[in-house]
BABA-58474 format. One line per 4 residues: number of its first residue (from 1); for each residue z, y, x of C-alpha. Coordinates in steps of 0.05 Angstrom, whole numbers. Layout:
BEGIN
NUM> Z:Y:X  ... .
This chain:
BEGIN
1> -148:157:-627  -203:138:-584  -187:77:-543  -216:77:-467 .
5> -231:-1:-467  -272:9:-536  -310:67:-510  -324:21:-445 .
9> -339:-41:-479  -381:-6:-532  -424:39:-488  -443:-10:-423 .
13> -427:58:-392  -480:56:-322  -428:112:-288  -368:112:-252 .
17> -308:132:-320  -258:173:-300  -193:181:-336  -212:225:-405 .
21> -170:276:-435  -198:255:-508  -168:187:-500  -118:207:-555 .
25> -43:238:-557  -23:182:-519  -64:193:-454  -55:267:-454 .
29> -36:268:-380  -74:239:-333  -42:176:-302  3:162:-251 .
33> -19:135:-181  17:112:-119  -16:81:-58  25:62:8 .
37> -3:66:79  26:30:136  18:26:217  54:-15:257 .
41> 104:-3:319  124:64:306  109:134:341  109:175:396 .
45> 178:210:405  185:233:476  243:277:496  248:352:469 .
49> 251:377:545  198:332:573  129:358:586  104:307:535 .
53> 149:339:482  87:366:433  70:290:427  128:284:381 .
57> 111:247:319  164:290:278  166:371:273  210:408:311 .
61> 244:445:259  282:430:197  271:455:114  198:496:102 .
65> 196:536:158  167:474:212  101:463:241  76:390:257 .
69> 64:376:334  -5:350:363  6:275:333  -4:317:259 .
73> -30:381:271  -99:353:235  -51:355:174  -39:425:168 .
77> -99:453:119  -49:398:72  5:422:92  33:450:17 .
81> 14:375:-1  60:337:50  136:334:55  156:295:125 .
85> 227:252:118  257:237:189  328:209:184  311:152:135 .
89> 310:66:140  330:5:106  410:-8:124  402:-81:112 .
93> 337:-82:158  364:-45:219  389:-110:252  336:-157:248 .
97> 285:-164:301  242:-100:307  167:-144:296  203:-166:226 .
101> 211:-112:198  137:-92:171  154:-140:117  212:-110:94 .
105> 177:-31:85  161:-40:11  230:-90:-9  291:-61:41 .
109> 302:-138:41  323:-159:106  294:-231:117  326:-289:166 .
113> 324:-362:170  392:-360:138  357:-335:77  308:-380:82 .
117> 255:-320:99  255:-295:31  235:-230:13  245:-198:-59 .
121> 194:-148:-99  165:-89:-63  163:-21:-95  97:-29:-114 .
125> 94:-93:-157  157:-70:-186  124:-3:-214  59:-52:-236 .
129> 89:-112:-249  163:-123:-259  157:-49:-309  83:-64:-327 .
133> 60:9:-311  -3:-34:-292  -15:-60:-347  -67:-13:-372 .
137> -123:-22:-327  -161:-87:-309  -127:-91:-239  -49:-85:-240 .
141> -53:-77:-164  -90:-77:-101  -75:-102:-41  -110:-89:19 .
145> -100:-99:102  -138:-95:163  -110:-174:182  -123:-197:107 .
149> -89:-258:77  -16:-270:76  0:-285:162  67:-309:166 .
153> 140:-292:143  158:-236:190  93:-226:208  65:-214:146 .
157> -8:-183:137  12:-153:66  61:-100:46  62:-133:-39 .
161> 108:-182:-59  118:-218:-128  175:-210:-162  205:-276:-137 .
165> 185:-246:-64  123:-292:-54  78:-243:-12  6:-234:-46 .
169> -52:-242:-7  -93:-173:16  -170:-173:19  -194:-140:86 .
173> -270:-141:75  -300:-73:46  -353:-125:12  -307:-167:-25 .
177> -264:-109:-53  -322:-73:-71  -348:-137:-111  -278:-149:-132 .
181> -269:-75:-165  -344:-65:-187  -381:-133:-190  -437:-157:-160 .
185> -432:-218:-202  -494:-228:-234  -476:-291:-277  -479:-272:-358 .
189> -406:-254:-397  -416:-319:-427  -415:-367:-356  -362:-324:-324 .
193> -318:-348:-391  -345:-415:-385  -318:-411:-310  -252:-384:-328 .
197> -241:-432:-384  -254:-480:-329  -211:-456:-279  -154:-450:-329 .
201> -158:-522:-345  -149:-545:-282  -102:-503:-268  -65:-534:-336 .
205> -70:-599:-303  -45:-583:-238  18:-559:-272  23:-624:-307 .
209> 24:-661:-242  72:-618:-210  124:-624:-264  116:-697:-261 .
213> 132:-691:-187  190:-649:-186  235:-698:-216  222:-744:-150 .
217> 231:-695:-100  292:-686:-69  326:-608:-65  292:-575:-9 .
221> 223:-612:-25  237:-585:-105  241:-516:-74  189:-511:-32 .
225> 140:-540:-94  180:-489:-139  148:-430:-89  79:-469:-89 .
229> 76:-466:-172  100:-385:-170  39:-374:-129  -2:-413:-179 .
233> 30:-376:-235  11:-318:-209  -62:-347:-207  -58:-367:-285 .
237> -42:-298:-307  -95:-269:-260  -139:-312:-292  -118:-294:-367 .
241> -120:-229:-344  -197:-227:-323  -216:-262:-393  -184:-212:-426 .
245> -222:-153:-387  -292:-200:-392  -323:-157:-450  -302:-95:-420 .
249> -365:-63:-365  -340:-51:-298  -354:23:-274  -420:29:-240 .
253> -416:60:-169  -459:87:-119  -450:48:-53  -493:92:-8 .
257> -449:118:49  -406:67:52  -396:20:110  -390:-49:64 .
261> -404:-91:128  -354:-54:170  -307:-109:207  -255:-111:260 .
265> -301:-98:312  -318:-26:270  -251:-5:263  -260:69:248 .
269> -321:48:199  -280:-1:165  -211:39:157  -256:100:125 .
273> -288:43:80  -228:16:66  -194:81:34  -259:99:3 .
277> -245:41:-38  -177:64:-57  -208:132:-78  -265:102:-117 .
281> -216:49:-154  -161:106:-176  -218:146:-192  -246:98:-245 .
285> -181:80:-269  -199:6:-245  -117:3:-214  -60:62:-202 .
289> -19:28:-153  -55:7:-84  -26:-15:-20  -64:-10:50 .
293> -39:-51:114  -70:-18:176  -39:-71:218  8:-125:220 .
297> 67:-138:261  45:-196:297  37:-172:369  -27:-197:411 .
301> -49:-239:342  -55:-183:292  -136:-164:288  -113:-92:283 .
305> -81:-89:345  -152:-85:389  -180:-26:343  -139:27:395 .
309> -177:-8:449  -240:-7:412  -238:73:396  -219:76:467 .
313> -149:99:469  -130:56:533  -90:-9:504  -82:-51:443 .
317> -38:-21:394  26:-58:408  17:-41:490  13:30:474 .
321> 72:29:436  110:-17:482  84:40:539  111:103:506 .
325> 160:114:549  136:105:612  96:171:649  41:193:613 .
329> 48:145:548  78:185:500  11:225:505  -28:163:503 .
333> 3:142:444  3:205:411  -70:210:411  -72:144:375 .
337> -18:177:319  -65:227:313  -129:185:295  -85:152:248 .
341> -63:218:216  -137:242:220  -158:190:170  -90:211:123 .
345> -116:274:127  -191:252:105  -165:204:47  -122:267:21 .
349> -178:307:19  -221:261:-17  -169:258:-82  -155:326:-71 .
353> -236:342:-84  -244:304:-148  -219:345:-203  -169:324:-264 .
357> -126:344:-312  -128:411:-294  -112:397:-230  -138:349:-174 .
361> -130:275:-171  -81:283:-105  -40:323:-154  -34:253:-198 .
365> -25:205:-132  35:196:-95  17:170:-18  67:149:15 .
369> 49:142:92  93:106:148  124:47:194  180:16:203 .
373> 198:23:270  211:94:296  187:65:360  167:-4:384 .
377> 231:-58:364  282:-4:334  287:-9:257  318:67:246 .
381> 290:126:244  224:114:202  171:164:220  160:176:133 .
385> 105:219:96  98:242:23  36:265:1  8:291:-60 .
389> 36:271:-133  54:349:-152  39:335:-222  105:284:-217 .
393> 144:341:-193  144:327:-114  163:400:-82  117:395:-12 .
397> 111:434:43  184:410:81  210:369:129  272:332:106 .
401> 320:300:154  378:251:143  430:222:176  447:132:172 .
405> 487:139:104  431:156:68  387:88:39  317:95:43 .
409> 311:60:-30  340:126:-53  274:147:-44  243:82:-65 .
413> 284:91:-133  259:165:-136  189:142:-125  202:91:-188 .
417> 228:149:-240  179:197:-229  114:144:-232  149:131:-297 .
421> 192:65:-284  254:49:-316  293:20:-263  377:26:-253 .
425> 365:14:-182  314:-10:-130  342:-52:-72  404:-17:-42 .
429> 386:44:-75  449:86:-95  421:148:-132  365:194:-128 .
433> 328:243:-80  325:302:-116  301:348:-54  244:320:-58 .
């Protein structure tokens, strides 16, 4: 059996590797991909009988027979690709304040100061992490956001969580993930293992100190230092993990055409950029499981909130969805939904272009596309996309709708199963979604 890390180590390969079908019996599908895009503060839903009515985030109809409204009408050439859920949230979410739920979308966790603002894993890092379906390529995960970093709990600028709910940090310059994914890193193999041997030590004797420590701290102190060594844990095997991929060539890309240097202030450049990314690392192989932030929950201090005035839709994002009901702003927002939905529909068609497996690699990706507000501050009702993933069995081309019984980590444990987790249950997950 040919192994793909030999063949990379062994032939410096210059070009971008896709997945192989020769890579033995074991790799005789392609792999399994899932990547989760989020906006904040919801949708337009005006009224059926108002005269804003085709501004309606959701279709009109029910089952196979619907046709999306203006806010998604650039989705239809897709349309056999996409099943829209309406109906669907997290029970244990629909109380807390609507701003704190965007760090809840991935976990169903709802998170208070009685719980000490602790989250648990999010259906990504479970898949990678917890069930180490990322285990076979040199990054488990990626993490990406417009705000970039961690923000706040309840205001969180990532949608990943550990498995002890410690949010990871997303990158949110094109320039860094690029260099992160494909190097830029001219130092030889032999200093960057010099550097991580260094790096681990340190790290060794941090440890040491903190253990010393703990046994003078009192309780609350001894728990907020037990959350400070998770996140260095996490650093250790991040840093094991790189040594172990050192000998192995990254893939070789072509930058040209991409906006590296795109920033907040470029906010169309750098949201293309930014999924171009995605596409480029599932199409190396370099990670299967991605997760892509458009904007944070935090009101007036999110970055992503100015890109709607930027693109010159009127308002910051927040104000447009705080204005949705008043005369004339469900149309206002609705043309903001729809420049959202215009770069869905220009990611899908990018994995949908680049052939595999007999199929196309949209056919091996699940995206999973939505917010958790239906509209600004009300946690029901999430406006939910499923794209792509056919190979897994997905059956596109519907709109499902459900009514407040049904948990939204039924689809979160469907989601699991079919990337090819072994997981009882996700969250308050109480069976699966077969319909879709």
């Amino acid at each position: 059996m040919i192994d793909r890390r030999n063949l990379l180590k062994a032939s410096g390969i210059t070009l971008a590797l896709p997945w192989f079908e020769t890579f033995g019996v074991a790799a005789a599908a392609p792999p399994k991909r899932f990547c989760s895009i989020y906006f904040p503060y919801g949708v337009s839903l005006p009224k059926a009988d108002s005269e804003e009515a085709k501004w309606n985030w959701f279709p009109d109809d029910v089952g196979r027979d619907f046709q999306f409204n203006e806010s998604l009408k650039c989705l239809t050439p897709q349309r056999d690709n996409i099943t829209v859920l309406s109906g669907l949230s997290h029970p244990a979410v629909r109380s807390i304040g609507g701003h704190d739920s965007g760090d809840t979308f991935l976990t169903g966790k709802a998170i208070n100061a009685n719980n000490g603002f602790q989250n648990s894993v999010s259906l990504d890092q479970y898949a990678a992490q917890v069930c180490g379906l990322g285990r076979d390529t040199r990054f488990p995960s990626l993490v990406l956001s417009n705000d970039g970093g961690v923000g706040m709990p309840t205001r969180a600028n990532t949608l990943s969580y550990t498995a002890e709910g410690q949010p990871i940090p997303s990158l949110n310059r094109p320039a860094i993930v690029f260099e992160r994914l494909f190097g830029l890193n001219h130092d030889s193999i032999e200093a960057q293992r010099q550097g991580l041997t260094r790096t681990g030590s340190h790290l060794d004797f941090l440890m040491d100190e903190a253990r010393s420590l703990h046994k003078r701290l009192g309780k609350n102190d001894q728990q907020k230092l037990d959350q400070y060594l998770t996140s260095v844990r996490q650093v250790e095997q991040d840093v094991e993990r790189a040594a172990q991929w050192l000998d192995v060539p990254r893939p070789k890309v072509n930058a040209e055409g991409l906006s590296l240097d795109a920033d907040e202030n470029a906010p169309a450049d750098l949201i293309r950029t930014m999924l171009d990314l995605i596409v480029l690392a599932f199409q190396t192989d370099s990670t299967r499981y991605a997760t892509y932030q458009l904007g944070s929950m935090h009101g007036a201090i999110s970055i992503a909130t100015k890109f709607s005035q930027l693109l010159g839709y009127g308002k910051s994002t927040h104000g447009l969805a705080h204005g949705m009901k008043k005369p004339g702003g469900a149309e206002q927002l609705g043309r903001w939904d729809q420049f959202l939905a215009e770069n869905l529909h220009y990611f899908l068609n990018k994995l949908d272009a680049i052939p595999e497996g007999g199929g196309s690699l949209l056919d091996h990706t699940l995206v999973y596309y939505g917010s958790s507000n239906s509209y600004t501050h009300n946690n029901t009702n999430y406006p939910l996309l499923l794209a792509g993933g056919k190979a897994m069995g997905y059956q596109h081309g519907q709109h499902l709708q459900y009514g407040k019984e049904k948990p939204l980590a039924d689809l979160y444990l469907t989601m699991l199963h079919r990337l090819g987790a072994e997981a009882g249950s996700f969250a308050d997950s109480s069976g699966e979604m077969t319909e879709v």
